[in-house]
Structure formats: C-alpha cells, structure tokens
Phi, psi and omega in degrees: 000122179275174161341317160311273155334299186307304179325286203302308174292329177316309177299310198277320188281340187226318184283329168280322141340287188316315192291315204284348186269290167344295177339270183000272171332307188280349164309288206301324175300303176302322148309339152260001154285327162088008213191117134280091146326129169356280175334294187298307192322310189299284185315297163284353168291317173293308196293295171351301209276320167300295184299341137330292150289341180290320200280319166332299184275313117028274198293312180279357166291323172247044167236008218002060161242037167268148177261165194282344130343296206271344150295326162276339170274306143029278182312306192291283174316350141293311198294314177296325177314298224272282184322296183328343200276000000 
C-alpha cells in the first residue's frame, strides 16, 4: 500500500470518524445547556474546519494532485496527531 492509500483511509477510517463523533458529541453538550460558550463555538468551528479540509485532500488524492511529498508529510503529521490522543 503506497502513501497515498495510507492517507486516504487514515482520513475515511479514522480520522473523519474521529471528527464527526467529537462534533456529535460537542452537539450534544450544547444542547443540553441549551447556551453555547465562546469556547464550545470556537471549538466546533475548527473541528468543521478540519472535517473540511480531510474531505479535501480526500478529492485531491483522487485528482492525484498532491506530490508524493506533500502525501508523506500529511500522512506523518496525521499519523503524530493521531498517536498524541
């Protein structure tokens, strides 16, 4: 499996998961407060932005217009991302 392959399910199997349960989930807080803090606002605006972006490269990974760089480095900083949690 090349690099490429490795992204892209890392983003569909784990990482766009990840984002879309967190959402959920800061959905769910706010809602039961009935009142979204700055913070929570702040907070799901960035996950938005991030789930945004994965399905991006997500298109240019099958439009191949990432160089086989700019796919390893991605992959590595996802991949650090990921281990930090």
């Amino acid at each position: 499996m090349n690099n490429a392959d490795k992204l892209k399910n890392l983003l569909e199997l784990e990482i766009i998961p990840d984002l879309e349960a967190a959402i959920d989930e800061l959905f769910s807080v706010i809602d039961k407060s009935k009142n979204a803090s700055k913070e929570q606002k702040q907070d799901l605006e960035e996950m938005r932005e991030m789930r945004t972006e994965c399905f991006a490269i997500i298109e240019e990974l099958g439009r191949n217009e990432l160089e086989a760089d700019e796919i390893e480095e991605l992959l590595n900083e996802l991949v650090e991302m990921k281990t930090e949690e």
